[in-house]
PDB file of N, CA, C and O in Angstrom:
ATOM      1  N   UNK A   1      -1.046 -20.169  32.317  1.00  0.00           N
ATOM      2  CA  UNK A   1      -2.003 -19.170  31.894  1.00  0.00           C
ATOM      3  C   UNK A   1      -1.783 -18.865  30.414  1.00  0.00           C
ATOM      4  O   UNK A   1      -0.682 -18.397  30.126  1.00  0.00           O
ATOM      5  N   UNK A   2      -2.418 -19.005  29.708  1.00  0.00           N
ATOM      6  CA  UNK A   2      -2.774 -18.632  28.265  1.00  0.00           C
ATOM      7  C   UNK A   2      -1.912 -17.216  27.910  1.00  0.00           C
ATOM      8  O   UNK A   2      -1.852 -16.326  28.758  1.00  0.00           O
ATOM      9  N   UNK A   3      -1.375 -17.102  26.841  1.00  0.00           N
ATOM     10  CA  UNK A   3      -1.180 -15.430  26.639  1.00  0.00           C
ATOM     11  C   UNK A   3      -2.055 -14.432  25.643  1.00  0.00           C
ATOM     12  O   UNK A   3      -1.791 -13.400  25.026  1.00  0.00           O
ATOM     13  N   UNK A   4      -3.330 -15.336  25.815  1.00  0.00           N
ATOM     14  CA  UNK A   4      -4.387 -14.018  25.386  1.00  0.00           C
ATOM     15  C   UNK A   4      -5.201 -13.320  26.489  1.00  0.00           C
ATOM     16  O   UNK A   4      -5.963 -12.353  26.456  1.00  0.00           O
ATOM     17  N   UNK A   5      -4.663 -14.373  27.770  1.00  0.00           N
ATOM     18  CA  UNK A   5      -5.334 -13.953  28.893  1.00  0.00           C
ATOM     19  C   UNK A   5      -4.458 -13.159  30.006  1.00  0.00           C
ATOM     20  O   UNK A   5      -4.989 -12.415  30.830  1.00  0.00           O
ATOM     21  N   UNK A   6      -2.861 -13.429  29.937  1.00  0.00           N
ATOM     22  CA  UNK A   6      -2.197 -13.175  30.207  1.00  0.00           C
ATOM     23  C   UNK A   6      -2.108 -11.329  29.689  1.00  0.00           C
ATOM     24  O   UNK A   6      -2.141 -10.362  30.449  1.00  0.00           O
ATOM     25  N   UNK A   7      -2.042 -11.326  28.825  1.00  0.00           N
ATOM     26  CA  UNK A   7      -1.736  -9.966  27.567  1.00  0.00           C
ATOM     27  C   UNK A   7      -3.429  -9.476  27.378  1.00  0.00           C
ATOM     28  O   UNK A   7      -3.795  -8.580  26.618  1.00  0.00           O
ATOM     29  N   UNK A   8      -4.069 -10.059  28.007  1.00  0.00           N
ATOM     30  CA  UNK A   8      -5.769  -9.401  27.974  1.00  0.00           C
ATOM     31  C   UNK A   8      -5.965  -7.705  27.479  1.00  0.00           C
ATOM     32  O   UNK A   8      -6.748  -7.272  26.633  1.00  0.00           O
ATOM     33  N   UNK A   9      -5.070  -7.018  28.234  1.00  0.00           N
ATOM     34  CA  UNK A   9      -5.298  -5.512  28.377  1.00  0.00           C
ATOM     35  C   UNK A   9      -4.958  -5.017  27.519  1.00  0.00           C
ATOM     36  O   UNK A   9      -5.619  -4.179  26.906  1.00  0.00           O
ATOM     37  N   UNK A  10      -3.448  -5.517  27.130  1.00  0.00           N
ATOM     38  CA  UNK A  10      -2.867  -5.155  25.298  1.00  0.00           C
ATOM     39  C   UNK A  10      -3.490  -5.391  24.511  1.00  0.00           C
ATOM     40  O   UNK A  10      -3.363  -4.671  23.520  1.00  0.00           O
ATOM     41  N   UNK A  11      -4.437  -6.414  24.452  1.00  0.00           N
ATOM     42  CA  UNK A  11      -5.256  -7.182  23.323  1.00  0.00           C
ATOM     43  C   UNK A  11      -6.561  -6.133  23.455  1.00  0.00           C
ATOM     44  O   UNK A  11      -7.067  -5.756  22.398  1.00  0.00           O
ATOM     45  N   UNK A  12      -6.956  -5.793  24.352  1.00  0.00           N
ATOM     46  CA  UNK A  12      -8.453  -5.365  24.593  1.00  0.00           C
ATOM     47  C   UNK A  12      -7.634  -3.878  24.249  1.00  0.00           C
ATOM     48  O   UNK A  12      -8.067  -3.448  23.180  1.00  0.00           O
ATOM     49  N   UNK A  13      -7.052  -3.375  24.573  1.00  0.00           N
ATOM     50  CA  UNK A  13      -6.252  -1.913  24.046  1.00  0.00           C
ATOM     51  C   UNK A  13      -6.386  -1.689  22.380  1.00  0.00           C
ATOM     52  O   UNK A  13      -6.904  -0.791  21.716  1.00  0.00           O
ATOM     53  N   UNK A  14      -5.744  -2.805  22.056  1.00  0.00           N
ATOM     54  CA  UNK A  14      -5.535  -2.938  20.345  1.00  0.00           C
ATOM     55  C   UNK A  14      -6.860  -2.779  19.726  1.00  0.00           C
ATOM     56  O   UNK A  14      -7.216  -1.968  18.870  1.00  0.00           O
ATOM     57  N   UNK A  15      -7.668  -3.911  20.450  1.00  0.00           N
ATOM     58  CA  UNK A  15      -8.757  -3.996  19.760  1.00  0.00           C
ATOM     59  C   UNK A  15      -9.720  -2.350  19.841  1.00  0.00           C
ATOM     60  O   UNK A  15     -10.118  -1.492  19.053  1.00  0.00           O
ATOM     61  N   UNK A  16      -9.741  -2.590  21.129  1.00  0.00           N
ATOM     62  CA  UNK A  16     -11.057  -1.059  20.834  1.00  0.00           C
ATOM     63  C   UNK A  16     -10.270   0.018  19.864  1.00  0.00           C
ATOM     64  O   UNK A  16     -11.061   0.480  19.041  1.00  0.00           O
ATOM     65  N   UNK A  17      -8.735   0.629  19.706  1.00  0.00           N
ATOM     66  CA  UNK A  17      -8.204   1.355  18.739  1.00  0.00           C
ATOM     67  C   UNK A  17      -9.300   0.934  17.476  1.00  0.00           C
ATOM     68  O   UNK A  17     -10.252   1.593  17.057  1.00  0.00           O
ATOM     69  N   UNK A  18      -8.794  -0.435  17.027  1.00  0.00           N
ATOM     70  CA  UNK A  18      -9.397  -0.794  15.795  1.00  0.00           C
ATOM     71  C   UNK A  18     -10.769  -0.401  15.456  1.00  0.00           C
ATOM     72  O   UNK A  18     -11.141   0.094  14.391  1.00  0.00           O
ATOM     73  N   UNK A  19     -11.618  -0.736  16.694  1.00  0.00           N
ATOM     74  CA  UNK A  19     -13.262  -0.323  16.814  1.00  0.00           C
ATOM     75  C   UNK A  19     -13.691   1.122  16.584  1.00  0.00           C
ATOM     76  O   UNK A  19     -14.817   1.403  16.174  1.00  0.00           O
ATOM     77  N   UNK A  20     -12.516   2.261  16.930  1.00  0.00           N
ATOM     78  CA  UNK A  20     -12.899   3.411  16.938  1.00  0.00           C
ATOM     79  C   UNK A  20     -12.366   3.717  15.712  1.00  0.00           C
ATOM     80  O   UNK A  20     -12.939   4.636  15.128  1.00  0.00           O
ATOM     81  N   UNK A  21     -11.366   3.172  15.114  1.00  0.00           N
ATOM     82  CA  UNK A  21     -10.852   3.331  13.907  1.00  0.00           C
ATOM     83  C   UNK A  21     -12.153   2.856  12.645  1.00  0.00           C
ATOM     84  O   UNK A  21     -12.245   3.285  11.495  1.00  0.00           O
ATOM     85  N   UNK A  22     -12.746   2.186  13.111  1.00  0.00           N
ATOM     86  CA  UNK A  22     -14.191   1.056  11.569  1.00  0.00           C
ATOM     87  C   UNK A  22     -14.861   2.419  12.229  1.00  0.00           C
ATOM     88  O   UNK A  22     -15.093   3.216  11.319  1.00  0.00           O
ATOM     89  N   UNK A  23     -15.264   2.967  13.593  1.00  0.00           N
ATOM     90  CA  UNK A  23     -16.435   3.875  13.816  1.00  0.00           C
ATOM     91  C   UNK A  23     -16.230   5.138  12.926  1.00  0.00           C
ATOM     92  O   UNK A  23     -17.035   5.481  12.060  1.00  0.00           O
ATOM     93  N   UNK A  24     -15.119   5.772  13.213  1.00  0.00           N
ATOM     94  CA  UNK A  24     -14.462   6.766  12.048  1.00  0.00           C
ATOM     95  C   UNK A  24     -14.586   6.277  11.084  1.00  0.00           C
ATOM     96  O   UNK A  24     -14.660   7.256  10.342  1.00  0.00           O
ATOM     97  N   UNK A  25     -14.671   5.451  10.488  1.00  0.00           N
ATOM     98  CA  UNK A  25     -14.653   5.188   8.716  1.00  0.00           C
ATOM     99  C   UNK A  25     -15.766   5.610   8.488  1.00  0.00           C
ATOM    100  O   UNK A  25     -16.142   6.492   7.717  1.00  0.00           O
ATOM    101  N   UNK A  26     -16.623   4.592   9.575  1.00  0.00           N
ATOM    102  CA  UNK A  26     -18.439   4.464   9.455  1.00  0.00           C
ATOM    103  C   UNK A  26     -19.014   6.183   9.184  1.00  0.00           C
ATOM    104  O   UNK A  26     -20.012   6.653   8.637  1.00  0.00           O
ATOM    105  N   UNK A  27     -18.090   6.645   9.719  1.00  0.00           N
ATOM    106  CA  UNK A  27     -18.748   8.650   9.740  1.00  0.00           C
ATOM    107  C   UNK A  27     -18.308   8.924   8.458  1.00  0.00           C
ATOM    108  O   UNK A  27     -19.191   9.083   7.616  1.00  0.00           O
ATOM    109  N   UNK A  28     -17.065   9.023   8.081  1.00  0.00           N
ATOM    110  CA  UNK A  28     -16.577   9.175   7.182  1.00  0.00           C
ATOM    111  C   UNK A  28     -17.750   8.846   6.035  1.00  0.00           C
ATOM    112  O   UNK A  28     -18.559   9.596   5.489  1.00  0.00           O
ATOM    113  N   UNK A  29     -17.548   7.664   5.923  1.00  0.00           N
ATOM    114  CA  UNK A  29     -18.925   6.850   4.918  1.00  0.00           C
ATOM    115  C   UNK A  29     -20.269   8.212   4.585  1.00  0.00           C
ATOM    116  O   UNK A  29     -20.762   8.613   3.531  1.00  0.00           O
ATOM    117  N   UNK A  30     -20.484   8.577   5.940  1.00  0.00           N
ATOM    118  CA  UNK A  30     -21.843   9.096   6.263  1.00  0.00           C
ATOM    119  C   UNK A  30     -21.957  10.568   5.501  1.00  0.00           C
ATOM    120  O   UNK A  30     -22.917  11.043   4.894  1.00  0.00           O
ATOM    121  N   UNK A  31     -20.816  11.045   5.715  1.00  0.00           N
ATOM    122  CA  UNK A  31     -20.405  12.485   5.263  1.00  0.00           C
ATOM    123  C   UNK A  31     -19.633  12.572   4.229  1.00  0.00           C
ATOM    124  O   UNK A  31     -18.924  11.585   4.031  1.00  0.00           O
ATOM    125  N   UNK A  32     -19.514  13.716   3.271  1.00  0.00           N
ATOM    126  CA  UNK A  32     -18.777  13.306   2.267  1.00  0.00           C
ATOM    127  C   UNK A  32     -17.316  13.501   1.897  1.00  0.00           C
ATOM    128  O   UNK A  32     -17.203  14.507   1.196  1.00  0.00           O
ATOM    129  N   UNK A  33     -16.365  12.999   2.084  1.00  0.00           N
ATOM    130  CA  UNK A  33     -15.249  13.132   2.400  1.00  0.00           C
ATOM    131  C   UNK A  33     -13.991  13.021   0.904  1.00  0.00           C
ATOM    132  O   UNK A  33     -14.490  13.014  -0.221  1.00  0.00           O
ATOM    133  N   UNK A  34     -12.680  12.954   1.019  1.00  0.00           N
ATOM    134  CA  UNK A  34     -12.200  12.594  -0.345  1.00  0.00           C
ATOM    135  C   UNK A  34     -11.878  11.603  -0.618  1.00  0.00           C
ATOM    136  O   UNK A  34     -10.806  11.491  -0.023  1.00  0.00           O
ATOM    137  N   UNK A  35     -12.137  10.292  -1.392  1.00  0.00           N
ATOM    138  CA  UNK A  35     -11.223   9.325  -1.582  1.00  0.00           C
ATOM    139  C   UNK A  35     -10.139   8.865  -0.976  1.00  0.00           C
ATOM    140  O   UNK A  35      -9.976   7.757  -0.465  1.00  0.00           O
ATOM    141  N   UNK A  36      -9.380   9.784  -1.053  1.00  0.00           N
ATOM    142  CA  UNK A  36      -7.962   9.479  -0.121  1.00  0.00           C
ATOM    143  C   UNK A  36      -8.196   9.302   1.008  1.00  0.00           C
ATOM    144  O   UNK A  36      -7.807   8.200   1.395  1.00  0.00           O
ATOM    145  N   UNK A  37      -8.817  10.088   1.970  1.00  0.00           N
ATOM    146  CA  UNK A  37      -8.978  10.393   3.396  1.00  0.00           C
ATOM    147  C   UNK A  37     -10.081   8.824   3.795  1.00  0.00           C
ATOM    148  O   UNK A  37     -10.490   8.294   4.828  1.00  0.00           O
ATOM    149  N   UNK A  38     -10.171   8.633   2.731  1.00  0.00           N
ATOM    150  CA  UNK A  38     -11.403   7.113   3.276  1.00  0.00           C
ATOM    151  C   UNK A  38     -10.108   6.284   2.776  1.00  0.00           C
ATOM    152  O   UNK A  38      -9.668   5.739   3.788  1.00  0.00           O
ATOM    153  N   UNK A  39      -9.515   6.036   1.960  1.00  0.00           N
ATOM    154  CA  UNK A  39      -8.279   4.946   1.609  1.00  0.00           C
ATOM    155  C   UNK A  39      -7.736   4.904   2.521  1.00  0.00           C
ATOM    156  O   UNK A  39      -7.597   3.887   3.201  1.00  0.00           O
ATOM    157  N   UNK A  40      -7.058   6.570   2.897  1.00  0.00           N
ATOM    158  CA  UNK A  40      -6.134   6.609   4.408  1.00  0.00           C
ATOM    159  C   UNK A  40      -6.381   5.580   5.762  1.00  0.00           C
ATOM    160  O   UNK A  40      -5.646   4.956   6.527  1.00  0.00           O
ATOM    161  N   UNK A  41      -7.857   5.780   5.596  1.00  0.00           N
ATOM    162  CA  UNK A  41      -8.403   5.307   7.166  1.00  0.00           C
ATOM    163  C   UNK A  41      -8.478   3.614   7.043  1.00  0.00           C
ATOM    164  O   UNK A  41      -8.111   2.774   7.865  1.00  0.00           O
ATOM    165  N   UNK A  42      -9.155   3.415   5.570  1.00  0.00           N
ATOM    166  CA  UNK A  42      -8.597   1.829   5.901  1.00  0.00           C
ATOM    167  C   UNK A  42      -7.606   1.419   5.708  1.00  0.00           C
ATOM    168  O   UNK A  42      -7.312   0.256   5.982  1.00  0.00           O
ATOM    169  N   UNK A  43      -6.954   2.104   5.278  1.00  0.00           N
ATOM    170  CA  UNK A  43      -5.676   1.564   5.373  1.00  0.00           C
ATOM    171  C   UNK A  43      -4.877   1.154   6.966  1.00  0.00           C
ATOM    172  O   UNK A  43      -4.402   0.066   7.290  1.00  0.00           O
ATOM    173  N   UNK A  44      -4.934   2.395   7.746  1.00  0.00           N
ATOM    174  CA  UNK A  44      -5.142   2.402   9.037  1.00  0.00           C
ATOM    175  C   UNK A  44      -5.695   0.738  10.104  1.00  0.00           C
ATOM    176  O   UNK A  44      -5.337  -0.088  10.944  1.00  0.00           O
ATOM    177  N   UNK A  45      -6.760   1.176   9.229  1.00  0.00           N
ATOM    178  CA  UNK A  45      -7.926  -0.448   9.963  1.00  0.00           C
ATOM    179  C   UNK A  45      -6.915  -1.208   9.129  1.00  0.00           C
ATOM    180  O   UNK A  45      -7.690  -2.153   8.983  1.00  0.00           O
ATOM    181  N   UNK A  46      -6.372  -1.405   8.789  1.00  0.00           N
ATOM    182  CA  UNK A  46      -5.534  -2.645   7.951  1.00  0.00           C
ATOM    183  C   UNK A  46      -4.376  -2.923   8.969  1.00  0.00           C
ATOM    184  O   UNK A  46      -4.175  -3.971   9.583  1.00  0.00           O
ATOM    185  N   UNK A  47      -3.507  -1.510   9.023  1.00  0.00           N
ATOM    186  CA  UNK A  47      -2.145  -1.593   9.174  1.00  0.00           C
ATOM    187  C   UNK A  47      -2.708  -1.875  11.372  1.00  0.00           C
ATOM    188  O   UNK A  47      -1.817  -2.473  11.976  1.00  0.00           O
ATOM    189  N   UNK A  48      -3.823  -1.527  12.177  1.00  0.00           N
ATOM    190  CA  UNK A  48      -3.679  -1.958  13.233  1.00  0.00           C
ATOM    191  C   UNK A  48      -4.324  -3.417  13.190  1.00  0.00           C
ATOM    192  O   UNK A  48      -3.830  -4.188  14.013  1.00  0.00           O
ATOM    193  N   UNK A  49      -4.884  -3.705  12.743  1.00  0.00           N
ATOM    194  CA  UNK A  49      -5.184  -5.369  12.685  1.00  0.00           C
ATOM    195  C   UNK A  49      -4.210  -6.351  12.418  1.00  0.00           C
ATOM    196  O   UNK A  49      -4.145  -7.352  13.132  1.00  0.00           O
ATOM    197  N   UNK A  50      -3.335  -6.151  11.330  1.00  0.00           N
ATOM    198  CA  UNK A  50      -1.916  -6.991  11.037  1.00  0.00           C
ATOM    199  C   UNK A  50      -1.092  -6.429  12.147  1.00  0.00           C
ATOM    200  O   UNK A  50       0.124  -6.497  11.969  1.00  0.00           O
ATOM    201  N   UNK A  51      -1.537  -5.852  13.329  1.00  0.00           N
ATOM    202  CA  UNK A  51      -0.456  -5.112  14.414  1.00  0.00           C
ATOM    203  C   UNK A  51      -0.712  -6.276  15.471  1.00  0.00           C
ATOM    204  O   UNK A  51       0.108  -7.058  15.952  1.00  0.00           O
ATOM    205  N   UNK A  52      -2.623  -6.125  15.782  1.00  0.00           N
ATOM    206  CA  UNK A  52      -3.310  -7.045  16.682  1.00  0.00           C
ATOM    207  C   UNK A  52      -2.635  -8.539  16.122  1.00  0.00           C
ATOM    208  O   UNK A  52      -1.886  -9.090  16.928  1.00  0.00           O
ATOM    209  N   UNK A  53      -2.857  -9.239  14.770  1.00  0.00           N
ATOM    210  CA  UNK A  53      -2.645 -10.332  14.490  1.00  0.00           C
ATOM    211  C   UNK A  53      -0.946 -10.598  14.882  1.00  0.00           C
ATOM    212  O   UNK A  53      -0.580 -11.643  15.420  1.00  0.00           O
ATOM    213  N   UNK A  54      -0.107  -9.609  14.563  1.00  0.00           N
ATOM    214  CA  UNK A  54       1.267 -10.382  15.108  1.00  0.00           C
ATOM    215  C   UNK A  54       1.384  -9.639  16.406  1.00  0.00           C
ATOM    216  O   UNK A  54       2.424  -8.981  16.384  1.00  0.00           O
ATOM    217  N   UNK A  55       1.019  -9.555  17.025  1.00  0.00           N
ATOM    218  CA  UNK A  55       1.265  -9.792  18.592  1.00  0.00           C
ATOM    219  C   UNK A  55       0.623 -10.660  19.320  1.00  0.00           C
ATOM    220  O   UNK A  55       0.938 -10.578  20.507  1.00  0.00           O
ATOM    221  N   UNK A  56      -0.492 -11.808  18.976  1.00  0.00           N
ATOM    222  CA  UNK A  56      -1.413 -12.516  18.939  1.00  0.00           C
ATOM    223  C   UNK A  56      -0.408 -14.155  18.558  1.00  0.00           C
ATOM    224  O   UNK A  56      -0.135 -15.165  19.206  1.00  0.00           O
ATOM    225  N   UNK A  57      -0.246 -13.876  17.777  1.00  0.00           N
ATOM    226  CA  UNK A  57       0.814 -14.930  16.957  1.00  0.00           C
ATOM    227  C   UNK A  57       1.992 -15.088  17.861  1.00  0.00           C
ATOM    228  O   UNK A  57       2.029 -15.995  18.692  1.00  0.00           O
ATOM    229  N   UNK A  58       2.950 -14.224  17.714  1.00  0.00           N
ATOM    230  CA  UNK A  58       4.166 -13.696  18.737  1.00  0.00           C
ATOM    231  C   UNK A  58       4.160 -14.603  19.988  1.00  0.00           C
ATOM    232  O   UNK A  58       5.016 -15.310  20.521  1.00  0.00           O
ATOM    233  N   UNK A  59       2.426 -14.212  20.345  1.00  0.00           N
ATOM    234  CA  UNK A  59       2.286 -14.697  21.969  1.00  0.00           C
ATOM    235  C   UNK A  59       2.093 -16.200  22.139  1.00  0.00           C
ATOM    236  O   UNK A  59       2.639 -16.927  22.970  1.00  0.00           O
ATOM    237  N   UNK A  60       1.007 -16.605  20.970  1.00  0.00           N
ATOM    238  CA  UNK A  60       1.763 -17.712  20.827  1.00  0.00           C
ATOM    239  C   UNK A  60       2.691 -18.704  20.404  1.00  0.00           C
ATOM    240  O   UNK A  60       2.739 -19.771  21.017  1.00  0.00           O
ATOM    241  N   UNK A  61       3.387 -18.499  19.495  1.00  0.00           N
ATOM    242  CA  UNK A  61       4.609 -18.575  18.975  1.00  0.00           C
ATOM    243  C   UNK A  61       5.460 -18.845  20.160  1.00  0.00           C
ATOM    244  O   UNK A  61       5.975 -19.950  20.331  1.00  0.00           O
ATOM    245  N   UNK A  62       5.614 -17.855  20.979  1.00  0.00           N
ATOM    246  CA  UNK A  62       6.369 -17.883  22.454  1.00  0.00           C
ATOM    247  C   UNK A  62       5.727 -19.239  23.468  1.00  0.00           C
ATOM    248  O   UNK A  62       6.307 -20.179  24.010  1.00  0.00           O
ATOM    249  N   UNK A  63       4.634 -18.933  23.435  1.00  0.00           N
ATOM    250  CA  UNK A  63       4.048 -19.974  24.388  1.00  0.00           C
ATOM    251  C   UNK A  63       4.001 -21.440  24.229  1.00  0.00           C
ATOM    252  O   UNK A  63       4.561 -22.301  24.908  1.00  0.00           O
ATOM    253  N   UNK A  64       3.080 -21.582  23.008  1.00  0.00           N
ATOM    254  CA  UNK A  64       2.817 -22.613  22.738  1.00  0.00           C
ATOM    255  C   UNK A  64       4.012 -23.645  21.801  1.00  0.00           C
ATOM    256  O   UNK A  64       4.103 -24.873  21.798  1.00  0.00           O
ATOM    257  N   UNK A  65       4.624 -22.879  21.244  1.00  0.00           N
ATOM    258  CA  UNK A  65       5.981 -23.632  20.368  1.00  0.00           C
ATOM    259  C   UNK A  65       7.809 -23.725  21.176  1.00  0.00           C
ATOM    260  O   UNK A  65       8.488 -24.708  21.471  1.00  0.00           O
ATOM    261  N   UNK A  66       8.048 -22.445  21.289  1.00  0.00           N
ATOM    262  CA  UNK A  66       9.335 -21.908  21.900  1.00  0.00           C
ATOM    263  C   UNK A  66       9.444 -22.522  23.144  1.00  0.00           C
ATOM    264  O   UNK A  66      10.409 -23.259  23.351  1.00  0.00           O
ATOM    265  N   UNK A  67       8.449 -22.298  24.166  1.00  0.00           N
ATOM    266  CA  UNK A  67       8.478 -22.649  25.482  1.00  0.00           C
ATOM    267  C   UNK A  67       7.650 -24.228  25.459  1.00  0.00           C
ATOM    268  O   UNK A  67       7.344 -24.686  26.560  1.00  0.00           O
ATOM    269  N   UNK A  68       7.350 -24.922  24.386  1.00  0.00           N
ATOM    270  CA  UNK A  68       6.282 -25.952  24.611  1.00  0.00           C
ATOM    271  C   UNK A  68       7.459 -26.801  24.819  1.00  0.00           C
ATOM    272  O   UNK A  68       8.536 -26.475  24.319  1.00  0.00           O
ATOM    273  N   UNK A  69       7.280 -28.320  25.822  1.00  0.00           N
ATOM    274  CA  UNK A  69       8.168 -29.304  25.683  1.00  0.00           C
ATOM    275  C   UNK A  69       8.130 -30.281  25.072  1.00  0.00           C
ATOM    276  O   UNK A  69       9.032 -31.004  24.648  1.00  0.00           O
ATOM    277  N   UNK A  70       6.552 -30.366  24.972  1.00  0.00           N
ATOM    278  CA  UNK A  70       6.398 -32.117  24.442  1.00  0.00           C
ATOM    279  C   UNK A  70       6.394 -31.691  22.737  1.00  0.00           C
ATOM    280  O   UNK A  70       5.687 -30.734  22.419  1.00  0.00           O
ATOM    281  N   UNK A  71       7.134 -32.362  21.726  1.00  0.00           N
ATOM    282  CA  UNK A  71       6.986 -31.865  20.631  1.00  0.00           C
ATOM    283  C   UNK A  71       6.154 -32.182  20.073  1.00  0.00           C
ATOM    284  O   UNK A  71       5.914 -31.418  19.138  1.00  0.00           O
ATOM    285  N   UNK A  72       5.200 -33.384  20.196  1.00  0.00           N
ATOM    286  CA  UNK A  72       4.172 -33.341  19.387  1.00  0.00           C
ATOM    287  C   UNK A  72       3.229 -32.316  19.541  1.00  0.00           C
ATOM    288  O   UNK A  72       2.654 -31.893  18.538  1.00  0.00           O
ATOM    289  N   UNK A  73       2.948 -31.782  20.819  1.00  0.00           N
ATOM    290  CA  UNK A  73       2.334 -30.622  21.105  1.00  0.00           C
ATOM    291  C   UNK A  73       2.741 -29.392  20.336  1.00  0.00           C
ATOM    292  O   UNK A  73       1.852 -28.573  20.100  1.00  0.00           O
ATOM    293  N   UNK A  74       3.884 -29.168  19.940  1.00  0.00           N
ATOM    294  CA  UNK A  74       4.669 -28.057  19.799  1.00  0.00           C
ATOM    295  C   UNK A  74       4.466 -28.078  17.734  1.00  0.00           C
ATOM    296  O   UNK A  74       4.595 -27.112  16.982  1.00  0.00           O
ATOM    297  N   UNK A  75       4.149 -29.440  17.385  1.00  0.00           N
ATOM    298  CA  UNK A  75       4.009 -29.427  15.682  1.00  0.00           C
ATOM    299  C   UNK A  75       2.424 -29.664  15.776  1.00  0.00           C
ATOM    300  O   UNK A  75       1.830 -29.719  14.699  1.00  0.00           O
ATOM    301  N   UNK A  76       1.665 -29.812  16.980  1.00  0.00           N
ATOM    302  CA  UNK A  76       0.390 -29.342  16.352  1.00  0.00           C
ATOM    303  C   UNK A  76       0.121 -27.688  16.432  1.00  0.00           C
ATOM    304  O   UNK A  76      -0.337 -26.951  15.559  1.00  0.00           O
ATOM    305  N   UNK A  77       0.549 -27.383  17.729  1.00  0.00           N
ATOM    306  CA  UNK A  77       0.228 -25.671  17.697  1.00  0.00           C
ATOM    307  C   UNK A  77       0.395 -25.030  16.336  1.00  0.00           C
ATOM    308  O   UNK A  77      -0.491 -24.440  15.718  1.00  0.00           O
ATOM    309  N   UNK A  78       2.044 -25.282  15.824  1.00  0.00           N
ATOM    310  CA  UNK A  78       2.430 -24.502  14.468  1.00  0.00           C
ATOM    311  C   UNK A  78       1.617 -25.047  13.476  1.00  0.00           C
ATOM    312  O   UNK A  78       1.678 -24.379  12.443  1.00  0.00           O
ATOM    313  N   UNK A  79       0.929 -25.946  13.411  1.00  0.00           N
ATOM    314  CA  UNK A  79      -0.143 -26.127  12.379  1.00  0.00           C
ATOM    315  C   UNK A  79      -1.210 -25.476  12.703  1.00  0.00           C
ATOM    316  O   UNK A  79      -1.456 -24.748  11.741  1.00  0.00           O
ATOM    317  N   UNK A  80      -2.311 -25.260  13.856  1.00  0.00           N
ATOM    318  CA  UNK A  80      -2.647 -23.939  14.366  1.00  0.00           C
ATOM    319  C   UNK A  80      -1.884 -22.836  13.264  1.00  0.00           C
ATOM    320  O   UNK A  80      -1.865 -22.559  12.064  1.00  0.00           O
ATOM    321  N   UNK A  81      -1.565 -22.620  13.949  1.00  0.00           N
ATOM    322  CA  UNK A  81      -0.862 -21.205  13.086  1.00  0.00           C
ATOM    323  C   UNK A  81      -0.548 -20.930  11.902  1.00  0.00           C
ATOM    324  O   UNK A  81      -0.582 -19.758  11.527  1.00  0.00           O
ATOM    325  N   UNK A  82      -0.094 -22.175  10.871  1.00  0.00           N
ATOM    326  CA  UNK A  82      -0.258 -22.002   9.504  1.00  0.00           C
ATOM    327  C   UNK A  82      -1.296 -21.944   9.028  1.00  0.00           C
ATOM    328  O   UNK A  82      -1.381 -21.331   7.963  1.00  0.00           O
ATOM    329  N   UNK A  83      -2.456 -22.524   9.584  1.00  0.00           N
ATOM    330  CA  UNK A  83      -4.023 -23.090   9.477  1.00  0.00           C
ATOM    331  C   UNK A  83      -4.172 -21.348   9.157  1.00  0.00           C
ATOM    332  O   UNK A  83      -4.590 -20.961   8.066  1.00  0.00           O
ATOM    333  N   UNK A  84      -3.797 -20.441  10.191  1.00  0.00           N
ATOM    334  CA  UNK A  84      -4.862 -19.320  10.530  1.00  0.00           C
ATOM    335  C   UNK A  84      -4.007 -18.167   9.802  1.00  0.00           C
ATOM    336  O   UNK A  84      -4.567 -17.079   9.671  1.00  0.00           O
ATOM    337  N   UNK A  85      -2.750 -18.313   9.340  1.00  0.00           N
ATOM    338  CA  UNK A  85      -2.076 -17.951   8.640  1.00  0.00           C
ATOM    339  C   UNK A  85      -2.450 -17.725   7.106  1.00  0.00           C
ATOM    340  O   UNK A  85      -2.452 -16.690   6.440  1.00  0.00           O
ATOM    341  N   UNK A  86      -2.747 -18.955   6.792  1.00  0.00           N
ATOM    342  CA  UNK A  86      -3.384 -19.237   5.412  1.00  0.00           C
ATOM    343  C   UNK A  86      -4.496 -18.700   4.851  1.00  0.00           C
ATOM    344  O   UNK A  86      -4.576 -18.154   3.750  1.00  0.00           O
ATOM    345  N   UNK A  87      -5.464 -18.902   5.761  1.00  0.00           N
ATOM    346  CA  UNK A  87      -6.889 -18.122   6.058  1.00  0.00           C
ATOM    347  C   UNK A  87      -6.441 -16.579   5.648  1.00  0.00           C
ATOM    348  O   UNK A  87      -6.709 -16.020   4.585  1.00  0.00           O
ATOM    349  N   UNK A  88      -5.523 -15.913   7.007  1.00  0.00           N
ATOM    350  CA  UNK A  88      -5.435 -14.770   6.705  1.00  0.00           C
ATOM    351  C   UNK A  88      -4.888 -14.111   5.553  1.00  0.00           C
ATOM    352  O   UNK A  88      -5.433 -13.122   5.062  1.00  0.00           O
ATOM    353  N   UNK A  89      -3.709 -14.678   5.050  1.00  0.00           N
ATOM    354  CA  UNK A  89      -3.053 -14.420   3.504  1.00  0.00           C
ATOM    355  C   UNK A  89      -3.769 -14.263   2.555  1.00  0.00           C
ATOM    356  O   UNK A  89      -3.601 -13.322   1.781  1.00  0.00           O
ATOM    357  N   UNK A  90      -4.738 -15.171   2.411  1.00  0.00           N
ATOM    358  CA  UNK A  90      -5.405 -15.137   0.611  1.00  0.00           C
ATOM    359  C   UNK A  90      -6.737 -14.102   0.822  1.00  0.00           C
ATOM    360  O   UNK A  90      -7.455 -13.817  -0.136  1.00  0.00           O
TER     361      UNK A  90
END
């Protein structure tokens, strides 16, 4: 079993946080608020998304590399992961 399917509820947990966290901004936006208090909040949407992304990673990291046997399997996954790594960095 997969561990995004496995960890479904943690993942679907994380995520809606995040959703209600962009919906609060979205008000924020609407009304007029201070600078800071809108920095604060994305910052927020920042700091739970790099939360979602390494526990996402983690899971597979664990799965697909740590626990994988066949190694060619195990050096394509981690290319997976630098792939989406890279993406996410820049």
């Amino acid at each position: 079993m997969s561990h995004t399917i496995r960890d479904k509820q943690k993942i679907i947990a994380r995520t809606n946080k995040i959703q209600g966290q962009v919906v609060g901004l979205k008000k924020m936006l609407d009304e007029p608020h201070e600078c800071a208090a809108v920095l604060q909040q994305i910052a927020a949407i920042r700091g739970a998304v790099n939360g979602l992304m390494r526990e996402v990673i983690k899971g597979h990291l664990t799965e697909h590399i740590v626990h994988e046997v066949e190694e060619k399997k195990r050096e394509e996954d981690l290319e997976v992961v630098l792939k989406v790594l890279d993406s996410y960095i820049k």
